[in-house]
HTML snippet that shows the backbone in 3Dmol.js (N, CA, C, O; Angstrom):
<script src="https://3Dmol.org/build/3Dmol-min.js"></script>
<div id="view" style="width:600px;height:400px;position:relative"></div>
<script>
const pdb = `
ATOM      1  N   UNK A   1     -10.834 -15.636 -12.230  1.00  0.00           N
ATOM      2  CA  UNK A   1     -11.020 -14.212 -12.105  1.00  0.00           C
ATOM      3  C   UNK A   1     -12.241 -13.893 -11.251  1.00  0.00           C
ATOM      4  O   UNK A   1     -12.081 -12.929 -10.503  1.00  0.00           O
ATOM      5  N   UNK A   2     -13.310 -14.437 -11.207  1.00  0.00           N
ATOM      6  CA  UNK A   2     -14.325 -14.222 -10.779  1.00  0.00           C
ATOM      7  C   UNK A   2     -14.179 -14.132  -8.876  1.00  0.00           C
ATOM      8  O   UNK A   2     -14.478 -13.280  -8.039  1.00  0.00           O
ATOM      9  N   UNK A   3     -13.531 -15.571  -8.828  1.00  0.00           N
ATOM     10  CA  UNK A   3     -13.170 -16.080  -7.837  1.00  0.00           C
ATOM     11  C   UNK A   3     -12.353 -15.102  -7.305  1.00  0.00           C
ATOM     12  O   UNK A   3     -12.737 -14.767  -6.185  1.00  0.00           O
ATOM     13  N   UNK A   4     -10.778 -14.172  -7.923  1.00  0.00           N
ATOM     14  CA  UNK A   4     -10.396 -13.302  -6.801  1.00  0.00           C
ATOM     15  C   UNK A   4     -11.513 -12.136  -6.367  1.00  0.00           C
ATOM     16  O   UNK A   4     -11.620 -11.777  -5.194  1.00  0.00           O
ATOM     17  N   UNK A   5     -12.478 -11.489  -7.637  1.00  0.00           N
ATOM     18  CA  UNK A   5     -13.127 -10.641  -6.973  1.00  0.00           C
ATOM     19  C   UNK A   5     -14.625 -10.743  -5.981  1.00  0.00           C
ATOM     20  O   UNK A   5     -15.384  -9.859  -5.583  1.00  0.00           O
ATOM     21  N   UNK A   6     -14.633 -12.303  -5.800  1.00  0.00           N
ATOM     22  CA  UNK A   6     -15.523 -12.738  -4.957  1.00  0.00           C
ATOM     23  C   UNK A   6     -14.447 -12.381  -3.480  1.00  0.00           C
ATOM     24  O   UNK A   6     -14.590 -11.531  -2.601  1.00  0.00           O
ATOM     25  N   UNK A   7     -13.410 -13.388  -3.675  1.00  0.00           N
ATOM     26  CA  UNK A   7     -12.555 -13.355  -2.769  1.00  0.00           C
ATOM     27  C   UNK A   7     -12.542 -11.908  -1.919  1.00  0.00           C
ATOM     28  O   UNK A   7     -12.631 -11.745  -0.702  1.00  0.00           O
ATOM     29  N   UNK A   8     -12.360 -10.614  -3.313  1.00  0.00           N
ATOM     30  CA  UNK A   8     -11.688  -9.256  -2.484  1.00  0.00           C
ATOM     31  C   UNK A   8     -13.025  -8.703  -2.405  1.00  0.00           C
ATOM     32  O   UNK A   8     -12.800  -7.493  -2.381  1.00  0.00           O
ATOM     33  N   UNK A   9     -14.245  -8.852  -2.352  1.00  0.00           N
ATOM     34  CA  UNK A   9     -15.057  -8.723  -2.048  1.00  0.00           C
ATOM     35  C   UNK A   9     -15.791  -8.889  -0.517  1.00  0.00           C
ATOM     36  O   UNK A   9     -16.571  -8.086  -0.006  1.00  0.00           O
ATOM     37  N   UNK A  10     -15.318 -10.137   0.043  1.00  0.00           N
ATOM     38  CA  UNK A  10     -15.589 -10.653   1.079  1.00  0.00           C
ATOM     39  C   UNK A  10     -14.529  -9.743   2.368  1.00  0.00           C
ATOM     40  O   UNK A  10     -13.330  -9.581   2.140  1.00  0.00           O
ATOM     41  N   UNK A  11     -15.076  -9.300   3.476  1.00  0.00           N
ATOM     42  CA  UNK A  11     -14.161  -8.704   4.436  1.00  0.00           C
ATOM     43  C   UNK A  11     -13.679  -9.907   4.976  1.00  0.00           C
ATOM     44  O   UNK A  11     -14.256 -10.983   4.817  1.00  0.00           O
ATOM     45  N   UNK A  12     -12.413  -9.725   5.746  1.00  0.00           N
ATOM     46  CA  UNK A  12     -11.898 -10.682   6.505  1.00  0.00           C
ATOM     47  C   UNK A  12     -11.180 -10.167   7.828  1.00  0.00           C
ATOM     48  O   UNK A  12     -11.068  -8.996   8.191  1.00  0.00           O
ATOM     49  N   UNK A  13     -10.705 -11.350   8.484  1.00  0.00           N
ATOM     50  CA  UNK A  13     -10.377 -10.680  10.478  1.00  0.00           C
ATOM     51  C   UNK A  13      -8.672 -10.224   9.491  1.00  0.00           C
ATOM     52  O   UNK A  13      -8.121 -10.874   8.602  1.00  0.00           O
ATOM     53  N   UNK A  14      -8.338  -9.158   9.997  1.00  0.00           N
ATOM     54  CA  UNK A  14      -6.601  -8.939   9.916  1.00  0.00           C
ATOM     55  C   UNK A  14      -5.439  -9.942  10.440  1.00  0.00           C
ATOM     56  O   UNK A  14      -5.455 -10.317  11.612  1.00  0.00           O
ATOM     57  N   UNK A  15      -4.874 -10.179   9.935  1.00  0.00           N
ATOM     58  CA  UNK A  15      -3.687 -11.215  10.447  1.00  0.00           C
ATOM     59  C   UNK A  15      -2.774 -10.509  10.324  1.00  0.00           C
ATOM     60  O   UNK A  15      -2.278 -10.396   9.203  1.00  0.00           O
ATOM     61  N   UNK A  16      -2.220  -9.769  11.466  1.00  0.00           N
ATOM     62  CA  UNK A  16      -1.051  -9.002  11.876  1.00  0.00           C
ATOM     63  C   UNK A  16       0.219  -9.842  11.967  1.00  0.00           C
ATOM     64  O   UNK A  16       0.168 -10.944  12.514  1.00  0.00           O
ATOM     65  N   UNK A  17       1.199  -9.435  11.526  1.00  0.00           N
ATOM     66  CA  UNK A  17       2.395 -10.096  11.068  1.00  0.00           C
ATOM     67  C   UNK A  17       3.825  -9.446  11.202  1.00  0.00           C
ATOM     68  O   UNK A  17       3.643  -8.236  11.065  1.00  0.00           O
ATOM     69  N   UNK A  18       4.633  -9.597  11.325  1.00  0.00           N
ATOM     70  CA  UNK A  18       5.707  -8.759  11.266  1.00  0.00           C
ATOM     71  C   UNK A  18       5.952  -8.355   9.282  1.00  0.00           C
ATOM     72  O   UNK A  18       5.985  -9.227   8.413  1.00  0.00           O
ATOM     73  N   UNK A  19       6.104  -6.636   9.001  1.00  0.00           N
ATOM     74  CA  UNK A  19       6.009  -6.595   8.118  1.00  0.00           C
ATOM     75  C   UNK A  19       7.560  -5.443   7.831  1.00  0.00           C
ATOM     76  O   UNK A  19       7.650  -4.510   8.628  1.00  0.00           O
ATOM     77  N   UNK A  20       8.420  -5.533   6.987  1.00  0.00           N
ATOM     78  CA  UNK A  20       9.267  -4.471   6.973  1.00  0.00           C
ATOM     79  C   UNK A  20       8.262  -3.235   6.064  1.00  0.00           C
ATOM     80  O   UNK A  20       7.440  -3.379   5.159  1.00  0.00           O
ATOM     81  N   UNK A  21       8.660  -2.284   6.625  1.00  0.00           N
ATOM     82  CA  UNK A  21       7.810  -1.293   5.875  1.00  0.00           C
ATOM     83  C   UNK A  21       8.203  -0.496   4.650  1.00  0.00           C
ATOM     84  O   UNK A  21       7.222  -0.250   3.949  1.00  0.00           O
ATOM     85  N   UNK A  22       9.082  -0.129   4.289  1.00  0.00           N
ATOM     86  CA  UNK A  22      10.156   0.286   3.383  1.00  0.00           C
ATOM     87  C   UNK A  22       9.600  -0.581   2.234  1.00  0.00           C
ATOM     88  O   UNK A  22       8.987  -0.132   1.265  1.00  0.00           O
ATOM     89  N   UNK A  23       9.933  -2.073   2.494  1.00  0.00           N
ATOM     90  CA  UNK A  23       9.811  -2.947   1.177  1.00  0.00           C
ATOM     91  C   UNK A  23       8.186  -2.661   0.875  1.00  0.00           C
ATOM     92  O   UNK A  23       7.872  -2.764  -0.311  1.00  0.00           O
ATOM     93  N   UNK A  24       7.051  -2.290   1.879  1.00  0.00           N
ATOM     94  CA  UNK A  24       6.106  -2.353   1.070  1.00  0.00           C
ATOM     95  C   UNK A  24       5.629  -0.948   0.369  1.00  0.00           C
ATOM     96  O   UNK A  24       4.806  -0.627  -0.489  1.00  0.00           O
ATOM     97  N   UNK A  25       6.597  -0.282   1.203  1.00  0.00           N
ATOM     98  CA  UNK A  25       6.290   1.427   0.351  1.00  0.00           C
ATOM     99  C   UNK A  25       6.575   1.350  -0.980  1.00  0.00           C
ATOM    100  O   UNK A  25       5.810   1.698  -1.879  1.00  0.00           O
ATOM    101  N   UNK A  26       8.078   0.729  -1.165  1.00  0.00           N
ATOM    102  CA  UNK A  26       9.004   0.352  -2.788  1.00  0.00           C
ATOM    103  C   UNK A  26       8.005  -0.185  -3.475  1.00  0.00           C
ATOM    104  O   UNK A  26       7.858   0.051  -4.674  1.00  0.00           O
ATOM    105  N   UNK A  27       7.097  -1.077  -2.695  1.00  0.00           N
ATOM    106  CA  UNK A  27       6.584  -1.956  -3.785  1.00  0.00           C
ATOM    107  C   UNK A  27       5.143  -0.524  -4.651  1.00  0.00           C
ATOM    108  O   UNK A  27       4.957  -0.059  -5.776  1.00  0.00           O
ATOM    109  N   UNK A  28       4.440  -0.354  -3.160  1.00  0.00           N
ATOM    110  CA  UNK A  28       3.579   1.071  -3.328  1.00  0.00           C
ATOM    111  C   UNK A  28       3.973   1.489  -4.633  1.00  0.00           C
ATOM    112  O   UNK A  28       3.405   1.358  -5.718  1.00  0.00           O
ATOM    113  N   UNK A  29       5.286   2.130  -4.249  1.00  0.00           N
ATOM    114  CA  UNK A  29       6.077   3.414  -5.083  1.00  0.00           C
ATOM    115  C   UNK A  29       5.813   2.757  -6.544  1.00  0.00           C
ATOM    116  O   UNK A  29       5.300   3.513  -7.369  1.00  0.00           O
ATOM    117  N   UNK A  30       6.154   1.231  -7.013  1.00  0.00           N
ATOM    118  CA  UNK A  30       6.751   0.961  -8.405  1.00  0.00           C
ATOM    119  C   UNK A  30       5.010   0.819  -8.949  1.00  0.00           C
ATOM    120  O   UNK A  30       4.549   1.570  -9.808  1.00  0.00           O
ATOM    121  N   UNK A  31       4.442   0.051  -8.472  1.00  0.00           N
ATOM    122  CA  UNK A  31       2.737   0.110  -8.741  1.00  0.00           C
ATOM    123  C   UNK A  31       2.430   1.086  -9.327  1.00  0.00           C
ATOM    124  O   UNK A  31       1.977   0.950 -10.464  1.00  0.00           O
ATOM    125  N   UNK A  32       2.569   2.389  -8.758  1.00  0.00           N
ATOM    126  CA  UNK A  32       1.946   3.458  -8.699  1.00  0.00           C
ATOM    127  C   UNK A  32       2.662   4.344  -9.308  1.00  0.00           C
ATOM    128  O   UNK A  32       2.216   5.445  -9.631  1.00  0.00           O
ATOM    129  N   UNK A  33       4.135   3.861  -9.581  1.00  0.00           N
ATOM    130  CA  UNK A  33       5.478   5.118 -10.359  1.00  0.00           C
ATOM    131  C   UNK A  33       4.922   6.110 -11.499  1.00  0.00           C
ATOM    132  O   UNK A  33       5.309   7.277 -11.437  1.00  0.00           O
ATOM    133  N   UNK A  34       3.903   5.678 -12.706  1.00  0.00           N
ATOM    134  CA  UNK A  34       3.385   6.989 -13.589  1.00  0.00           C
ATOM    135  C   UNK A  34       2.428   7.278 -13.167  1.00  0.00           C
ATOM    136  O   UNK A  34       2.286   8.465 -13.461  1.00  0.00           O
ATOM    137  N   UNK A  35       1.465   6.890 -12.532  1.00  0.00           N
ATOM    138  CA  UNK A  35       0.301   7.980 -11.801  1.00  0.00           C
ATOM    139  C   UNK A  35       0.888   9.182 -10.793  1.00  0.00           C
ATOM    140  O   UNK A  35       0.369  10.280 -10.596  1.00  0.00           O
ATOM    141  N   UNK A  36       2.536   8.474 -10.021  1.00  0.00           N
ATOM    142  CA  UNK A  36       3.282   9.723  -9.216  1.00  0.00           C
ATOM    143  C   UNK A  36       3.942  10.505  -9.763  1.00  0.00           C
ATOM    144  O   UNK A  36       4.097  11.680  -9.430  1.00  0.00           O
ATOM    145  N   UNK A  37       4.526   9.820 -10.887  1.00  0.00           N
ATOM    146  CA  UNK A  37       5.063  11.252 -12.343  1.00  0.00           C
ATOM    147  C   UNK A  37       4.247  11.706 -12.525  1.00  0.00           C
ATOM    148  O   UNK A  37       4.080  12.625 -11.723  1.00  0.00           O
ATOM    149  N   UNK A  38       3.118  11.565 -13.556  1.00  0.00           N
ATOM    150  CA  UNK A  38       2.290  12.311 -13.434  1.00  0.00           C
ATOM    151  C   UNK A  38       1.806  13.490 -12.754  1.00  0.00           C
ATOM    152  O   UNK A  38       1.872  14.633 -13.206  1.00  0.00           O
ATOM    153  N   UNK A  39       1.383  13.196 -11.797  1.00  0.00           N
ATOM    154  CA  UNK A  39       1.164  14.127 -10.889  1.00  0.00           C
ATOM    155  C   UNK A  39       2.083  14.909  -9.974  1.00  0.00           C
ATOM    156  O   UNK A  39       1.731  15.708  -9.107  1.00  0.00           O
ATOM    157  N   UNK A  40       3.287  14.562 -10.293  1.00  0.00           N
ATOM    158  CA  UNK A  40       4.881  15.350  -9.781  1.00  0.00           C
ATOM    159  C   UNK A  40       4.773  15.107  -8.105  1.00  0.00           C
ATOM    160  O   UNK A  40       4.903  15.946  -7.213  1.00  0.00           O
ATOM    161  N   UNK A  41       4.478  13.597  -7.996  1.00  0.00           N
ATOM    162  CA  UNK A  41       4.483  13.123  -6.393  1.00  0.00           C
ATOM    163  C   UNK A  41       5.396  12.457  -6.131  1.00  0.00           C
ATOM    164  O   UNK A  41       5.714  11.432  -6.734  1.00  0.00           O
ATOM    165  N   UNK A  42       5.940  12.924  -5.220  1.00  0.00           N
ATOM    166  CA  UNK A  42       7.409  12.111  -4.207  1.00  0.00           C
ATOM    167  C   UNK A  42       7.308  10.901  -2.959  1.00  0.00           C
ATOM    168  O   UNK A  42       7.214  11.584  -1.938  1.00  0.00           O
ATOM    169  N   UNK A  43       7.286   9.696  -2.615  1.00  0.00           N
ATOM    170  CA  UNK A  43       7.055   9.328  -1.458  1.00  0.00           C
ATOM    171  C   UNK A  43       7.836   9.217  -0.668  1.00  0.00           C
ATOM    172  O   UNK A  43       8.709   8.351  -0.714  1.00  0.00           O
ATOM    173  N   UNK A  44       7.696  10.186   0.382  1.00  0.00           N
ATOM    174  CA  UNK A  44       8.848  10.764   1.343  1.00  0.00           C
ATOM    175  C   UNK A  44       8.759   9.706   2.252  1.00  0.00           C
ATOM    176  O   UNK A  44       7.755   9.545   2.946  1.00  0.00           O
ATOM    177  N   UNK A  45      10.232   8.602   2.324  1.00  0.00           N
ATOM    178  CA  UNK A  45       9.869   7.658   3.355  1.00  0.00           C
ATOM    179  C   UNK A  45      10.892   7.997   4.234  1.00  0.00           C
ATOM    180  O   UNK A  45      12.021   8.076   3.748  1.00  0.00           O
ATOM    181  N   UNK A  46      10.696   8.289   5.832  1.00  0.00           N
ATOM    182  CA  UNK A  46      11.760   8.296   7.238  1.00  0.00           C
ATOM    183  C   UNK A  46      10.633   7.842   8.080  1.00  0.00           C
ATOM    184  O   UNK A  46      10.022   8.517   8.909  1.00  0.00           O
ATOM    185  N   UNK A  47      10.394   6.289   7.671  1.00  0.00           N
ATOM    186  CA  UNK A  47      10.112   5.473   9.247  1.00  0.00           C
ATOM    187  C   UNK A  47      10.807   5.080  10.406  1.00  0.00           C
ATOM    188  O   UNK A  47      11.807   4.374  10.278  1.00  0.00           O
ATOM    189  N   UNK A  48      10.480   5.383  11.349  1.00  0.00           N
ATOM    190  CA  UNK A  48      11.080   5.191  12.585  1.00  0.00           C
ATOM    191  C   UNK A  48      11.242   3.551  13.093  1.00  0.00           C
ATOM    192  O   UNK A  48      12.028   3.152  13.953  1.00  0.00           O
ATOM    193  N   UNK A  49      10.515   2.933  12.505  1.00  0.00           N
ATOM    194  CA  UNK A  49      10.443   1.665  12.359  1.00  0.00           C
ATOM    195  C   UNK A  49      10.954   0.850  11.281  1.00  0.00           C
ATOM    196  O   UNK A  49      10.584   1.291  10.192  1.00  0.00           O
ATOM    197  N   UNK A  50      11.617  -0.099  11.207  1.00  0.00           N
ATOM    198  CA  UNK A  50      11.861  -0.708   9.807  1.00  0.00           C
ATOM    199  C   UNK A  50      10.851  -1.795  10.091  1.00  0.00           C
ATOM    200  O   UNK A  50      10.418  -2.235   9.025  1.00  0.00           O
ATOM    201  N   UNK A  51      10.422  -2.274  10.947  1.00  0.00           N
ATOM    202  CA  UNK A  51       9.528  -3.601  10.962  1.00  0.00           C
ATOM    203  C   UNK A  51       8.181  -3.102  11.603  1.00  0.00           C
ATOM    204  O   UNK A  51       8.336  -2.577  12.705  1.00  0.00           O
ATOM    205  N   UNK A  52       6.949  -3.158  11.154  1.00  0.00           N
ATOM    206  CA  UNK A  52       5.628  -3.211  11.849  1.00  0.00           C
ATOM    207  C   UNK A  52       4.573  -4.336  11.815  1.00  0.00           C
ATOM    208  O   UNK A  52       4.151  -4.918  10.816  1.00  0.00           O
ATOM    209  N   UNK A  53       4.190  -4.549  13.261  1.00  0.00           N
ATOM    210  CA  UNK A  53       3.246  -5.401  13.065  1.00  0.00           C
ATOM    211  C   UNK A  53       1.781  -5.355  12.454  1.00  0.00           C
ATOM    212  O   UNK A  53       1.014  -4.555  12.990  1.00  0.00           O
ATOM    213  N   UNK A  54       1.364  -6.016  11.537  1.00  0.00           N
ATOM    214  CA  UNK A  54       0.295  -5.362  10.799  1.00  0.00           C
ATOM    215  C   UNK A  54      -0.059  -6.416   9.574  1.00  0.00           C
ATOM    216  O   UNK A  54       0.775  -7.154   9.048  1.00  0.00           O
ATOM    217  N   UNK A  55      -1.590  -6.334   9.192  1.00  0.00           N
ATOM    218  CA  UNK A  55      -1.809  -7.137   8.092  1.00  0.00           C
ATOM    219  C   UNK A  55      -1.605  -6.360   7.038  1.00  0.00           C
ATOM    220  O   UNK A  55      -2.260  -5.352   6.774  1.00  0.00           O
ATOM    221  N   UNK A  56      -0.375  -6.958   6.187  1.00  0.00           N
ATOM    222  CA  UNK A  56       0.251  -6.373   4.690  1.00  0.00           C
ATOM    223  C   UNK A  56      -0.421  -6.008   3.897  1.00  0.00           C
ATOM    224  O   UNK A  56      -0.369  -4.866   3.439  1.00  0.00           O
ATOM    225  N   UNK A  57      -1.437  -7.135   3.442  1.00  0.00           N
ATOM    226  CA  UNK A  57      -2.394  -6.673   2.445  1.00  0.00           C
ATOM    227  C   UNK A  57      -3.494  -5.538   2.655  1.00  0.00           C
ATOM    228  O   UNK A  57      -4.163  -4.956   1.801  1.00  0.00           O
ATOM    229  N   UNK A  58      -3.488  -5.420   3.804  1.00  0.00           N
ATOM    230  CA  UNK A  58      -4.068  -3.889   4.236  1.00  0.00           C
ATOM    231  C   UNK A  58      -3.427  -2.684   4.105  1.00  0.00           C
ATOM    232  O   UNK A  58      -3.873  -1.619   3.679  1.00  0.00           O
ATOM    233  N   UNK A  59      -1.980  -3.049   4.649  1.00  0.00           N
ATOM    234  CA  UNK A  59      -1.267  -1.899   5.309  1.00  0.00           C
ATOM    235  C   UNK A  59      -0.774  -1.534   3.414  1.00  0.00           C
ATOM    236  O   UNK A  59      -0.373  -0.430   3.045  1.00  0.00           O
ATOM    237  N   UNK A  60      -0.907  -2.475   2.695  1.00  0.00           N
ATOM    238  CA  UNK A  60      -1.176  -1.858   1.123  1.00  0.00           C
ATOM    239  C   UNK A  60      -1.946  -1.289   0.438  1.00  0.00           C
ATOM    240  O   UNK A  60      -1.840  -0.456  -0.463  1.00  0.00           O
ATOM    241  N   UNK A  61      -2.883  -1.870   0.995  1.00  0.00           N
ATOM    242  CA  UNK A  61      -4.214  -1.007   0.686  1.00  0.00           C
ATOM    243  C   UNK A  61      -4.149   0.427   0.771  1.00  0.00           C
ATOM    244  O   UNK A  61      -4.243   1.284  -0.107  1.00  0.00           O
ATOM    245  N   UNK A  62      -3.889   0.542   2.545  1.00  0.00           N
ATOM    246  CA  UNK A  62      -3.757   1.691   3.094  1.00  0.00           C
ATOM    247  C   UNK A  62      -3.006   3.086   2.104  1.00  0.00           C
ATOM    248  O   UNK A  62      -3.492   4.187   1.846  1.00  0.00           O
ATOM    249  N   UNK A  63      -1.723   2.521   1.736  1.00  0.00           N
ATOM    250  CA  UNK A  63      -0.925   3.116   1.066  1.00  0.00           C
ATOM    251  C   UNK A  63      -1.084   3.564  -0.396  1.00  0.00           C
ATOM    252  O   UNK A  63      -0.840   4.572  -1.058  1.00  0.00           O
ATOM    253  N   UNK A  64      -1.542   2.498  -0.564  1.00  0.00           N
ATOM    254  CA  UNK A  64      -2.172   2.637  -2.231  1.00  0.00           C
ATOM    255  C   UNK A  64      -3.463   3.934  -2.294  1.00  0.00           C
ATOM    256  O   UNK A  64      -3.692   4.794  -3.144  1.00  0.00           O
ATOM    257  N   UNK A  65      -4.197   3.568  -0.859  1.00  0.00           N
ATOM    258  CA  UNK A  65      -5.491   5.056  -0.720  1.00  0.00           C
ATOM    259  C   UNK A  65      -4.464   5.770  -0.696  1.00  0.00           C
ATOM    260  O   UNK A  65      -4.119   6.143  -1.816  1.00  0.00           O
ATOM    261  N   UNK A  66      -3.628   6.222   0.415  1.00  0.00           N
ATOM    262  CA  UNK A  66      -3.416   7.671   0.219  1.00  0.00           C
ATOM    263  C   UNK A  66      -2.031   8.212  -0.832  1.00  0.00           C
ATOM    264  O   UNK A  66      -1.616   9.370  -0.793  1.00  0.00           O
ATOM    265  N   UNK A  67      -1.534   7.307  -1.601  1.00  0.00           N
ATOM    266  CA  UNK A  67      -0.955   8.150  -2.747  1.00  0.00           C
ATOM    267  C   UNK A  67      -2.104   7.895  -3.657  1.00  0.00           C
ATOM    268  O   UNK A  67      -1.879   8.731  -4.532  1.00  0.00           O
ATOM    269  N   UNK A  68      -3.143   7.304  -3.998  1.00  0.00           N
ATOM    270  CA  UNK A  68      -3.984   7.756  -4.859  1.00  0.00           C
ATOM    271  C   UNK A  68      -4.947   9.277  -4.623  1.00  0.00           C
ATOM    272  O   UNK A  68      -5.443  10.016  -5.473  1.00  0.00           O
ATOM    273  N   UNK A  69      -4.958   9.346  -3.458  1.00  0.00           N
ATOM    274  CA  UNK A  69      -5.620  10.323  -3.048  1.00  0.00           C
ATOM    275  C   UNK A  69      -4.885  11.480  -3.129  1.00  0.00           C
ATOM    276  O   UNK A  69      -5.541  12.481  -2.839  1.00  0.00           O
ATOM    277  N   UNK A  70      -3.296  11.746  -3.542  1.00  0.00           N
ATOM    278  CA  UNK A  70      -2.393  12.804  -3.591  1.00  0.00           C
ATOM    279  C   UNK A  70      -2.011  12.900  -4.595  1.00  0.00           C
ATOM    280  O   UNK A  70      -1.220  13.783  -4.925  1.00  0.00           O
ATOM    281  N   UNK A  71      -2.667  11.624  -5.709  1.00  0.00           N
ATOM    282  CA  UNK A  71      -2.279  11.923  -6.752  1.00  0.00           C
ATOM    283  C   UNK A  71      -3.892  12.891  -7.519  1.00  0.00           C
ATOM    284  O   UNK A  71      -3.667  13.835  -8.277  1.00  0.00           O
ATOM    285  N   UNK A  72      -5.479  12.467  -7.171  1.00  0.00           N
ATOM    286  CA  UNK A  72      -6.236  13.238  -7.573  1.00  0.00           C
ATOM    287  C   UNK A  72      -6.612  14.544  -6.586  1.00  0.00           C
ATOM    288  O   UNK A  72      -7.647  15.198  -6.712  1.00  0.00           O
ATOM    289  N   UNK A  73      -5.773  14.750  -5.772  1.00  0.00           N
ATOM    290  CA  UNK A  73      -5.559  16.091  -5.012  1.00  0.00           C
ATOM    291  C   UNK A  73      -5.698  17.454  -6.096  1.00  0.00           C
ATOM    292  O   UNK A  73      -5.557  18.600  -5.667  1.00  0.00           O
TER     293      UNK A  73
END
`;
const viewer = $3Dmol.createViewer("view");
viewer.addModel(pdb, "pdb");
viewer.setStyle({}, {cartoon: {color: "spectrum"}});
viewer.zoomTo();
viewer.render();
</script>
């Protein structure tokens, strides 16, 4: 335990990857499913892309900020 939050502690270079985006919104969405009841939030997905290049564990991050941020809106 210590060790992952040393780990997520430490910044690192991005390793961009081919990522489908959909699957990581779903994943977003289920994480986060009663903080978005809760707060009566929808995640409206129409990407124009099904695949982006990008580091995942960021581009989760990313996602995770801004439905947390719409959920204490």
């Amino acid at each position: 335990m210590v060790s992952d939050l040393l780990f997520l502690s430490k910044p690192r270079s991005p390793v961009a990857v081919p990522v489908v985006i959909d699957k990581v919104a779903s994943e977003v969405e289920t994480l986060l499913s009663m903080d978005m009841r809760d707060a009566s939030i929808e995640l409206a997905r129409d990407f124009q892309a099904k695949e982006v290049l990008a580091d995942r564990d960021l581009l989760v991050q990313v996602l995770i900020n801004l439905v947390l941020n719409a959920v204490q809106a």
